[in-house]
C-alpha positions in Angstrom: -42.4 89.6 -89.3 -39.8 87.4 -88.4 -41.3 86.8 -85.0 -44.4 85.4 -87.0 -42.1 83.2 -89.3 -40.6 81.7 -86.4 -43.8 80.9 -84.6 -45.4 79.4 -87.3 -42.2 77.5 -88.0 -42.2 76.3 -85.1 -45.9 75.4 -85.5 -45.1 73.3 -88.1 -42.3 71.4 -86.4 -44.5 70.3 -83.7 -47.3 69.0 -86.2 -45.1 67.2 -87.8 -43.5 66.0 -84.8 -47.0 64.9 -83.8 -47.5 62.9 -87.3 -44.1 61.4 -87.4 -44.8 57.9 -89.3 -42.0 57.1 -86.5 -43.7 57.9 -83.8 -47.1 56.6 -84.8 -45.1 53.4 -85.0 -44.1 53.7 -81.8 -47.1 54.5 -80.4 -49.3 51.3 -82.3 -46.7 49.0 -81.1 -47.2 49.8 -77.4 -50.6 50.0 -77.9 -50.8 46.3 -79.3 -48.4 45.3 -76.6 -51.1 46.5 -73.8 -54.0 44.8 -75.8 -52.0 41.8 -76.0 -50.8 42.0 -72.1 -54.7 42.7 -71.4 -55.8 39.9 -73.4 -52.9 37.6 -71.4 -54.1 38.8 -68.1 -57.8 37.7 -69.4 -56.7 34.6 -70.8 -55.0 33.6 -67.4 -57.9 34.3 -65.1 -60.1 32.7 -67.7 -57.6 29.6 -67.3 -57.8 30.1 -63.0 -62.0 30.3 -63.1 -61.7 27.5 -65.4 -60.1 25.2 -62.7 -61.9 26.4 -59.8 -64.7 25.7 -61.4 -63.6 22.4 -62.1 -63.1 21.8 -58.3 -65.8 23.5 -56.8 -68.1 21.0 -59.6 -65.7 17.9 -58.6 -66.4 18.8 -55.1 -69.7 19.0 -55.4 -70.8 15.8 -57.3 -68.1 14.0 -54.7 -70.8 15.2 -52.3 -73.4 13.8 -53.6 -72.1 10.7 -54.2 -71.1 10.8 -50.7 -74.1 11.4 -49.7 -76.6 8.8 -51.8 -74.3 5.9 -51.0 -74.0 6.1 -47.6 -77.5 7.6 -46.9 -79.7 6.6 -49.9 -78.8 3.8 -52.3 -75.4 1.4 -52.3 -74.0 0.1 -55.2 -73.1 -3.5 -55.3 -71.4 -6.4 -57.1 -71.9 -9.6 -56.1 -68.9 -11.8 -55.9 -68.9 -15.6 -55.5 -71.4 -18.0 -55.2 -72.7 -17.8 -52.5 -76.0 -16.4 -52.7 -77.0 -18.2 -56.4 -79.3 -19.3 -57.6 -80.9 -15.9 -56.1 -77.8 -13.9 -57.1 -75.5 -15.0 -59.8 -71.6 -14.3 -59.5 -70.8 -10.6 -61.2 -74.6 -9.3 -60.8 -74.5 -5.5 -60.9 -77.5 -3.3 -58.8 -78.0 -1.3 -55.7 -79.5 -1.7 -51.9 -81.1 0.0 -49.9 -79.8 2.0 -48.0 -82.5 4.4 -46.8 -85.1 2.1 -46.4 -82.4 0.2 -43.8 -81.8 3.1 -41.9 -86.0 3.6 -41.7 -87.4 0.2 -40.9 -86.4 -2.7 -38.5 -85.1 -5.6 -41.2 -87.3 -8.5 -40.9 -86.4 -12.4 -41.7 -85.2 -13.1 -44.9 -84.2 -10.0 -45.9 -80.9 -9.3 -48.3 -78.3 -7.4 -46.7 -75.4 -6.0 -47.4 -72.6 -6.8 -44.5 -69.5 -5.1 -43.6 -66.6 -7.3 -41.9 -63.9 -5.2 -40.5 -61.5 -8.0 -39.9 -61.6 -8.7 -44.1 -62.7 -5.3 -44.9 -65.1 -6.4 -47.5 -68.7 -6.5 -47.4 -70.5 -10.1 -48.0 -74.3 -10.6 -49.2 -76.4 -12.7 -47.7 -79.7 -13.6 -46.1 -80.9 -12.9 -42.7 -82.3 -15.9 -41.1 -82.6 -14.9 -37.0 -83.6 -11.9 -35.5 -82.4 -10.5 -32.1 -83.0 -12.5 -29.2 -84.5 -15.9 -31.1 -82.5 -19.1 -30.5 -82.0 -20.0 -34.4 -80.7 -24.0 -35.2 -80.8 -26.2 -38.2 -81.6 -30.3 -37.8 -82.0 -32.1 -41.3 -81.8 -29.3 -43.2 -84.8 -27.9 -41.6 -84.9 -24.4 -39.8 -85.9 -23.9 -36.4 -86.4 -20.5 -34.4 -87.0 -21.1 -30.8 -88.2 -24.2 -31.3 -90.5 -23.8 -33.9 -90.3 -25.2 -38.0 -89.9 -22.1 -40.1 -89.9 -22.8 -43.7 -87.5 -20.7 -46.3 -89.6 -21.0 -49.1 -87.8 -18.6 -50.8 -84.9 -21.4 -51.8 -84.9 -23.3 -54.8 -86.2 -26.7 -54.1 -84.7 -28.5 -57.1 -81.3 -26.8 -55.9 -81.5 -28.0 -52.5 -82.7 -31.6 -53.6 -79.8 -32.0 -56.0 -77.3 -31.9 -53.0 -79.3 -34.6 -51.1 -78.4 -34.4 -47.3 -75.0 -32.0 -48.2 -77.2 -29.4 -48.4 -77.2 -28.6 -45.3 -75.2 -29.4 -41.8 -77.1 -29.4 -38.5 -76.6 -26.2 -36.4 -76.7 -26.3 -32.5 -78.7 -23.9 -31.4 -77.7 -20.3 -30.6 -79.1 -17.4 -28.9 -78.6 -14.3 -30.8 -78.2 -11.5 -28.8 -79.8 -7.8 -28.6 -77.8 -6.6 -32.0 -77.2 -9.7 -33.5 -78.4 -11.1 -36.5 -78.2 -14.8 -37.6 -77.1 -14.5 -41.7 -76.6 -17.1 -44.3 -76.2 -17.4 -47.7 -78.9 -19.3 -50.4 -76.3 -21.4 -51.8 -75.6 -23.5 -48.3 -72.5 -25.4 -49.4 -70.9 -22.6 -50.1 -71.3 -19.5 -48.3 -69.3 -18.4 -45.5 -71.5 -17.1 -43.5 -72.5 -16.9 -39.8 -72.1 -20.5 -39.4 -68.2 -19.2 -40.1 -68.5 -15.6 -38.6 -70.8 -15.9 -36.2 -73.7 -13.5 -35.6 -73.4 -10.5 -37.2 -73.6 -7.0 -35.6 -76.4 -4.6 -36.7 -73.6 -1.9 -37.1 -71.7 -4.0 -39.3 -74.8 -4.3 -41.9 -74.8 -1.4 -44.0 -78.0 -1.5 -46.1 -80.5 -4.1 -47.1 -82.2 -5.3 -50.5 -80.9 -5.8 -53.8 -82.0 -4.4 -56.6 -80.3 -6.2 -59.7 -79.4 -3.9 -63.2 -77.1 -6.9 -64.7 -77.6 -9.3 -66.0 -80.8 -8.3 -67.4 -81.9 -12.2 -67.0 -82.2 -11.3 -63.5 -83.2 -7.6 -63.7 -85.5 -6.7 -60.7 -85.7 -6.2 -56.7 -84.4 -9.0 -54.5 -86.6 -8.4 -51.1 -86.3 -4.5 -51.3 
């Protein structure tokens, strides 16, 4: 009989050790802890996928922009005078990049030019082709010889500067890679009468096509 007692007293000590508000305490405090510890850990990765996500995305669109602008489409902005009335100062649009890389550029073409020396690029107008011998007399062009008219220049533009318009050229042979480039606006463009012949690795792309202003929205020999 007193065995039985002392089991069952016993008994009772450990179910109420078991339900000790104490204890239960205990235990729902490092319980939350955990959760909260899981719900750190979860927060951090979140925060680390987060960024690398970030990259990888950044990375990728660098990419592609890498990739349209040298191989595709360039974006330019026209600074200076020295292609107006064609192309006013500030215009905003793209050329072609592409379309340079696919077919030969032909006369009077707009092209984008790269000049190591300045490291900045220059828009202008190509005028002779490899191998032609390219000179100007009284403001008219001649290639090898021959009259070629540039109808493509304002005439009221040219007339207002009278016989400043232009300076005579001496002829020059252009040579396998070379291309002869000036700007519209003659009085002031530096050009190849300043540079001499361009390089066809220094031109980068060829055609404008002009977003701004929307007074001149459209494609400039594309």
């Amino acid at each position: 009989m007193e065995n039985k007692e002392k089991q069952q007293f016993s008994e009772t000590q450990v179910f109420e050790r078991l339900t000790n508000p104490e204890v239960d305490e205990k235990k729902k405090n490092v319980e939350e802890k955990r959760k909260k510890s899981v719900k750190k850990e979860e927060h951090e990765e979140s925060a680390t996928d987060e960024v690398f996500s970030f990259i990888k995305d950044l990375a990728i669109c660098m990419v592609i922009v890498f990739v349209i602008t040298n191989f595709v489409i360039r974006p330019v902005q026209v600074k200076g005078n020295s292609m107006y009335p064609t192309l006013e100062d500030e215009s905003i649009g793209v050329s072609n990049t592409l379309g340079y890389q696919l077919s030969p550029l032909k006369r009077f073409d707009i092209v984008v030019i790269y000049v190591p020396e300045k490291n900045e690029y220059l828009v202008k107008r190509v005028i002779g082709l490899p191998g032609e011998t390219v000179s100007y007399a009284n403001g008219q062009l001649y290639i090898n010889g021959e009259s070629v008219d540039e109808d493509f220049l304002s005439q009221e533009y040219v007339e207002s500067y009278g016989s400043g318009w232009m300076p005579d050229v001496n002829e020059i042979t252009l040579g396998e890679d070379e291309y002869y480039c000036l700007g519209d606006n003659r009085p002031h463009s530096s050009d190849s009468r300043y540079y001499g012949p361009f390089k066809k690795e220094n031109i980068r792309s060829k055609g404008i096509f002009i977003a701004w202003p929307l007074s001149d929205f459209g494609v400039e020999t594309w």
